[in-house]
RODO-2510 file (C-alpha; in nm, 4 decimals, decimal comma):
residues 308
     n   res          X          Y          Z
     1     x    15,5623    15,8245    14,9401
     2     x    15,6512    15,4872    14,6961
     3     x    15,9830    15,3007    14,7622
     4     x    16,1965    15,5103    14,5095
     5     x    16,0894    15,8261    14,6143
     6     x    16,2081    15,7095    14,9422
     7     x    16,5579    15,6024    14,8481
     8     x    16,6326    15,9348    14,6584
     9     x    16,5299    16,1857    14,9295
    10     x    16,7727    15,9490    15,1670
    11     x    17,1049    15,9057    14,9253
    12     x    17,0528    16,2340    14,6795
    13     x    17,1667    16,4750    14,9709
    14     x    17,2014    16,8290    14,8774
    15     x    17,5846    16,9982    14,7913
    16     x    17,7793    17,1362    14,5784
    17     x    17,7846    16,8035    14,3691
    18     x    17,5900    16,7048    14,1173
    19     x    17,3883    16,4082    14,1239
    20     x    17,3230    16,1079    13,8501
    21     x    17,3127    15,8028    13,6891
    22     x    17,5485    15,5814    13,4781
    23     x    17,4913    15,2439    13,3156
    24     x    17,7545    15,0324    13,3732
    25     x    17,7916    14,5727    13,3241
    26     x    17,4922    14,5652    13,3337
    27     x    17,3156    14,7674    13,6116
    28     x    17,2715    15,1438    13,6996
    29     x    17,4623    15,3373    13,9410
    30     x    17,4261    15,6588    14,1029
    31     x    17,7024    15,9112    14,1576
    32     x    17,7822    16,1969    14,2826
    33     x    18,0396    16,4224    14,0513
    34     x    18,2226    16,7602    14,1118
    35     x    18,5360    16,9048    13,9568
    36     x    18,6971    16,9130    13,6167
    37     x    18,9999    16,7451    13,5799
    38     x    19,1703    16,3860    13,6030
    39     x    18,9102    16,1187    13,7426
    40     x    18,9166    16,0404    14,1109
    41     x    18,7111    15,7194    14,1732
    42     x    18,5753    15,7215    14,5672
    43     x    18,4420    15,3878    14,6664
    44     x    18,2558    15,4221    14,9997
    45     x    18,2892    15,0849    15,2446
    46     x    17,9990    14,9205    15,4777
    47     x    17,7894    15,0288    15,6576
    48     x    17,8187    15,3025    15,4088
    49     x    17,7188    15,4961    15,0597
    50     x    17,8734    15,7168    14,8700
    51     x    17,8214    16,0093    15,1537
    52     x    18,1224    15,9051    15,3476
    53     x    18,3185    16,1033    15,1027
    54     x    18,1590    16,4769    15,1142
    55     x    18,4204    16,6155    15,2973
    56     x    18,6583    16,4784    15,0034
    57     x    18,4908    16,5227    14,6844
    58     x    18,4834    16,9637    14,7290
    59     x    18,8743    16,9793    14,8731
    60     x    18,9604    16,7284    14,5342
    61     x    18,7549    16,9509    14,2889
    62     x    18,9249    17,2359    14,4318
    63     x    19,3121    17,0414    14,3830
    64     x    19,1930    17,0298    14,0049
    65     x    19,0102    16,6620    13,9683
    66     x    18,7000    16,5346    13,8572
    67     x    18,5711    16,3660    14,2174
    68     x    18,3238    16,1021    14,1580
    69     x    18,1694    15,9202    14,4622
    70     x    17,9910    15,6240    14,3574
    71     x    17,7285    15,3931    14,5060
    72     x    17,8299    15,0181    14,4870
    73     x    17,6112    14,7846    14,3400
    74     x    17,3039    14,7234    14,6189
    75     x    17,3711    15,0199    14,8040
    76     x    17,2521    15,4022    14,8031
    77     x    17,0744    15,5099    14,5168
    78     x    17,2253    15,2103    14,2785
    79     x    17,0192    14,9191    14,1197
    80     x    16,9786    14,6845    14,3916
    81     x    17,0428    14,3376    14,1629
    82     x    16,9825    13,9510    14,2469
    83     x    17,2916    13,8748    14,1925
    84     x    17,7207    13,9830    14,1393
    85     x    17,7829    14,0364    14,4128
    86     x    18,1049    13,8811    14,4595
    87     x    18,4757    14,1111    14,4060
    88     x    18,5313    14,0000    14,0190
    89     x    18,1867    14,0980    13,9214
    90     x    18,2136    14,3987    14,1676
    91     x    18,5027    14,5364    14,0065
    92     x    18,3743    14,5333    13,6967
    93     x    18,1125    14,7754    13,7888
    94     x    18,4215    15,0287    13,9015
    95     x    18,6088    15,0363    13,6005
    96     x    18,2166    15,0119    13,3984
    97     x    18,1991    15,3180    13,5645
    98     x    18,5058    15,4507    13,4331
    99     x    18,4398    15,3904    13,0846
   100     x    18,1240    15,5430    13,1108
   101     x    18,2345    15,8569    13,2082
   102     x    18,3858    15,8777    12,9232
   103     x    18,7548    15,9076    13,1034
   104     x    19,0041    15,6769    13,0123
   105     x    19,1456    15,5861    13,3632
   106     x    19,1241    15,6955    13,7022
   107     x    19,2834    15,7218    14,0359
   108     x    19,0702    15,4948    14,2480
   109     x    19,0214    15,5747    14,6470
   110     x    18,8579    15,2853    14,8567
   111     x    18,7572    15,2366    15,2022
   112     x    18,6611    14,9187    15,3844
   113     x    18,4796    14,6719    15,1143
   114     x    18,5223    14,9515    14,8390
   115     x    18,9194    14,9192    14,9320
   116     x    18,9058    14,5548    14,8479
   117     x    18,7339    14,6057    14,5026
   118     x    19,0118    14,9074    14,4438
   119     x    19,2724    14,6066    14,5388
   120     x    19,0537    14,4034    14,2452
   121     x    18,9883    14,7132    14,0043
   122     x    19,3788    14,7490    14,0079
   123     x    19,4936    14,3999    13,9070
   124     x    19,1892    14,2909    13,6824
   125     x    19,1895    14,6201    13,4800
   126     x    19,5238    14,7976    13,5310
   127     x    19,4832    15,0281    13,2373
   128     x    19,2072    15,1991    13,3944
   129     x    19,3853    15,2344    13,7140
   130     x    19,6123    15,5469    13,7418
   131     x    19,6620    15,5430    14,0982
   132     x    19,5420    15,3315    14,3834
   133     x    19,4507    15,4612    14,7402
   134     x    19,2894    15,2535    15,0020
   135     x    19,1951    15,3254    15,3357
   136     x    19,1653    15,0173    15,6043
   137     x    19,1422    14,7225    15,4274
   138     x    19,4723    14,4931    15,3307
   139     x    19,5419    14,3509    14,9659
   140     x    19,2743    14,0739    14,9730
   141     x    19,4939    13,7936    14,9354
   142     x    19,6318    13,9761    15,2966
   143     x    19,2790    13,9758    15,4078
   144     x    19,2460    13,5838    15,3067
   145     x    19,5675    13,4952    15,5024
   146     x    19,5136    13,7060    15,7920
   147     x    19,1361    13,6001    15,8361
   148     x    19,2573    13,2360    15,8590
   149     x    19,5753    13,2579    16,0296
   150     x    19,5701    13,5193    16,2770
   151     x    19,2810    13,4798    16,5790
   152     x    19,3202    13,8041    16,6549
   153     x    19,1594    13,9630    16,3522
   154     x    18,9364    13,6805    16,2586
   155     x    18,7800    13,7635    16,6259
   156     x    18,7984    14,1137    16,4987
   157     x    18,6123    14,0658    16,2271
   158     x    18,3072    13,8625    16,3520
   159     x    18,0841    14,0496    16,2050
   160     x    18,1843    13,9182    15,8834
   161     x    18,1789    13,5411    16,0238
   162     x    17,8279    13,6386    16,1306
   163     x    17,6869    13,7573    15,8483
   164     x    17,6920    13,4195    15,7106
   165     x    17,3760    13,3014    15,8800
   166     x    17,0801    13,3018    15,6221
   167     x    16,8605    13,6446    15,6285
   168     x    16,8677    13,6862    16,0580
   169     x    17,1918    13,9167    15,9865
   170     x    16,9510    14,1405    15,7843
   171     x    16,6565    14,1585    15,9980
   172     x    16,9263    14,2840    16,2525
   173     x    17,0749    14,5266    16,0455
   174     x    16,7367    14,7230    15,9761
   175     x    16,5651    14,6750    16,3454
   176     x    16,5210    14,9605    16,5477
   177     x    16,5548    15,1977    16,2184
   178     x    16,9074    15,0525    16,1840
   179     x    17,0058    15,1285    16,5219
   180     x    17,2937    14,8495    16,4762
   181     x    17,4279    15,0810    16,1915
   182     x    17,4700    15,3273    16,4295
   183     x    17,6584    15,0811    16,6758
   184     x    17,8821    14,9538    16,4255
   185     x    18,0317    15,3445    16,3193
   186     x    18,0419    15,4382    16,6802
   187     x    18,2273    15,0992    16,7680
   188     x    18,4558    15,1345    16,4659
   189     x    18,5521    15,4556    16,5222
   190     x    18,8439    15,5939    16,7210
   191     x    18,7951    15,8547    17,0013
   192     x    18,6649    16,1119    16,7117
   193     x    18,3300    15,9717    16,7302
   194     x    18,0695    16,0668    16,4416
   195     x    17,8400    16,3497    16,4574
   196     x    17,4958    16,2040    16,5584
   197     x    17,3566    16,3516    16,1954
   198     x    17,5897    16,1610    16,0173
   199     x    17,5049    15,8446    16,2078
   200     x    17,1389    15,8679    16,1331
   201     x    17,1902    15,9353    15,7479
   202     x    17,3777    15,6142    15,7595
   203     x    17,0901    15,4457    15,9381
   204     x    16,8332    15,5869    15,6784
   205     x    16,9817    15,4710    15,3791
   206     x    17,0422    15,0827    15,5086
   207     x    16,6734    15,1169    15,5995
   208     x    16,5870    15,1357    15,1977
   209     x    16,4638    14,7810    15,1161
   210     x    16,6531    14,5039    15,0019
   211     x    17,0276    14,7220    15,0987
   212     x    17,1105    14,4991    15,3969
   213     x    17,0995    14,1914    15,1810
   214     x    17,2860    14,3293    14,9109
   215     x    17,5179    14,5064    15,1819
   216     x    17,5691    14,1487    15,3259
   217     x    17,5931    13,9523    14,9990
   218     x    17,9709    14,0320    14,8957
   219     x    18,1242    13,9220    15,2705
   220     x    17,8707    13,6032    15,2456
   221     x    18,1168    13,5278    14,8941
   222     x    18,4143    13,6451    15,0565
   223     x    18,3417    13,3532    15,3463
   224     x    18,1659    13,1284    15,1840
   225     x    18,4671    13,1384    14,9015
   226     x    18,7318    13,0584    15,0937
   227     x    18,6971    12,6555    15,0304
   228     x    18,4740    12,6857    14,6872
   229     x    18,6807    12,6662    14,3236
   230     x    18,6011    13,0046    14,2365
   231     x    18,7270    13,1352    14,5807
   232     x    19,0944    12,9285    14,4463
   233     x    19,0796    13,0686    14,1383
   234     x    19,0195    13,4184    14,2625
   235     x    19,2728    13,4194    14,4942
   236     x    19,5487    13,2850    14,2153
   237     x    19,4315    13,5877    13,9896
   238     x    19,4787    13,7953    14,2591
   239     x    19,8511    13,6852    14,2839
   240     x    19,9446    13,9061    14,0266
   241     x    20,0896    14,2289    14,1621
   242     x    19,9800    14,5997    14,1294
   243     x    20,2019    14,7821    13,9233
   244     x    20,0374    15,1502    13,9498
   245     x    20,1564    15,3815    14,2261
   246     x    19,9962    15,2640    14,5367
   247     x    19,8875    15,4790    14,8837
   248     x    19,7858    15,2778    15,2029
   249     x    19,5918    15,4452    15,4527
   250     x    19,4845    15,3116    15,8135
   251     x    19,4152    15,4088    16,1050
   252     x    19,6004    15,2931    16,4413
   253     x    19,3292    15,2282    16,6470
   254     x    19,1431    15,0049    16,3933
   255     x    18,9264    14,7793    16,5953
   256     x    18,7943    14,5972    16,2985
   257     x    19,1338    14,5470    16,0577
   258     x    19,4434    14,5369    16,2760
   259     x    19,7269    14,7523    16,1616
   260     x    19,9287    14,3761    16,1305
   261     x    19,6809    14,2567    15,8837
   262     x    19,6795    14,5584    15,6572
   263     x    20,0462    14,6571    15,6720
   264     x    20,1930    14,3352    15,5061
   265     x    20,0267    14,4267    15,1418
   266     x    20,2994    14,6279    15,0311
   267     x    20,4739    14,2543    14,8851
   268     x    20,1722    14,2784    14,6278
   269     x    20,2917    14,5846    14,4574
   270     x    20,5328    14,6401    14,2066
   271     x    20,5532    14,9965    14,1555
   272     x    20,5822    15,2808    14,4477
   273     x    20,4006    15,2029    14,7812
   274     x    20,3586    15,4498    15,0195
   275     x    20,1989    15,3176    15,3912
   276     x    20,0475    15,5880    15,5804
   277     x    19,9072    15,5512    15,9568
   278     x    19,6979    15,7858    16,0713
   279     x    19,7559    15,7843    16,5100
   280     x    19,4728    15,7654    16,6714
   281     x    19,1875    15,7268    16,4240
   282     x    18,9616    15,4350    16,4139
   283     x    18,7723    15,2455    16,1023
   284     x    18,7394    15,5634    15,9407
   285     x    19,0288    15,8198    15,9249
   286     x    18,8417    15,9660    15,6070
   287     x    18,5792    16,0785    15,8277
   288     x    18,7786    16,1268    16,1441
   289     x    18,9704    16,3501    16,0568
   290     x    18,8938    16,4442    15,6926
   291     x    19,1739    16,7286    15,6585
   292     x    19,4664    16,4916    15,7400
   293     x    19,3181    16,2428    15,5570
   294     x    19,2482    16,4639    15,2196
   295     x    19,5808    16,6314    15,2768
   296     x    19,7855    16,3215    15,2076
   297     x    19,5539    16,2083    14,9482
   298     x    19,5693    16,5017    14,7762
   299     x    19,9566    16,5566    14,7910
   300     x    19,9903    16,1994    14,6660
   301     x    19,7769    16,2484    14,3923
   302     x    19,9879    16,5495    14,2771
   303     x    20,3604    16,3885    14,3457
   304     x    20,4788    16,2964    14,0151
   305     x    20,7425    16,0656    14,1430
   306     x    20,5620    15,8724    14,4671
   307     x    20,8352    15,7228    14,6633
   308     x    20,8671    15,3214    14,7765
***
């Protein structure tokens, strides 16, 4: 079986979804679409692809959306490129997407690392941002302070610290058949662990070549950033506020992004912000406990008047 063959029997999993690709800045992405209706944008997070959100996109089609899951550049069944991999060029490919469904905005749901684009998405392309959701990640100028202010999280967040070492974080990521994927969403979790099938469809699709690089790449910039020019300049055009409706989602026992870090990005909005915590859920309360979390996405989504 060749390479691609591979990589589509691992991220084109059978549902009630339909399955495709979309040419967007300059690469191809795959997607996975079901529902009619207003365009919900789900941006998976890492160690992730666009899978982490089947228990979402059927409950949105049914509310009366158009849910499209989407594979971030590098990842799943999306064109694994040399480059652009840092949040600018990143968000680009979201709202790319966007237009290329033909829509002419969307409500845009992140977790994790696709959280942090949504935070991007939001203030570098506002018209085609509705709504914003995001699930466990702070605003990133948040993530910026809190990483180099606050022990705590930076000590939380190792990982990312370690994935600065050249290529060893890679060979790591893929040993065993991924096994440290596997670690990582147990670890992350709260006491709702994962089923053990979900796990291992995790730890196939890192194990299609070249995703633990491009997995790694965008936290290498985020890092690596932090004393470069274009790590300044992004953080200064990150200074301007979101002004679409806004939905924060995180889960208390978040053992990689402490509830302090995240719950301080409300000062970057300027339009209604709504903070939700989710009591007892981990690094994923989308997969947790996917009816809470769907529930209050889904009311949000369909309050006309979202309250501060």
């Amino acid at each position: 079986m060749t390479a691609p063959d591979t990589a589509a029997s691992v991220v084109r999993l059978d549902g009630p979804w339909t399955h495709r690709d979309v040419a967007a800045n300059g690469a191809r992405f795959h997607i996975a679409e079901l529902g009619d209706g207003p365009l919900v944008l789900l941006l998976h997070g890492f160690p992730q692809f666009w899978w982490t959100w089947r228990h979402q996109l059927p409950a949105l089609a049914d509310a009366g959306y158009r849910a499209v899951a989407m594979d971030l550049r590098g990842v799943g069944g999306s064109d694994r490129t040399p480059r652009g991999y840092d949040p600018a060029n990143l968000a680009l490919d979201i709202t790319g997407v966007i237009r290329s469904l033909g829509e002419p905005d969307a409500a845009l749901v992140g977790h994790d690392l696709g959280g942090y684009l949504a935070w991007t998405a939001a203030v570098m392309r506002p018209k085609l941002v509705r709504r914003l959701a995001v699930a466990s990640m702070p605003h990133p100028r948040r993530w910026r302070s809190s990483m180099l202010a606050d022990v705590k999280q930076s000590t939380a967040s190792s990982h990312i610290w370690g994935f600065q070492r050249p290529w060893l974080p890679e060979r790591q990521l893929v040993a065993d058949d991924a096994a440290a994927v596997g670690r990582l969403i147990r670890d992350w979790s709260g006491p709702r662990l994962p089923e053990d099938e979900a796990v291992e469809v995790y730890r196939r699709a890192m194990c299609i070549p070249s995703t633990a690089h491009c997995s790694i790449e965008p936290y290498r910039w985020m890092v690596r950033s932090l004393a470069r020019p274009d790590g300044f300049q992004f953080n200064r055009r990150m200074k301007r506020p979101v002004r679409v409706p806004t939905l924060h989602l995180h889960g208390s026992l978040d053992p990689v992004m402490r509830t302090r870090s995240a719950a301080g990005s409300g000062e970057y909005v300027e339009a209604p912000y709504r903070w939700r915590l989710f009591d007892g859920l981990g690094h994923f309360p989308h997969e947790e406990d996917p009816r809470a979390f769907t529930s209050e996405l889904i009311n949000w989504l369909k309050d006309p008047e979202p309250d501060r």
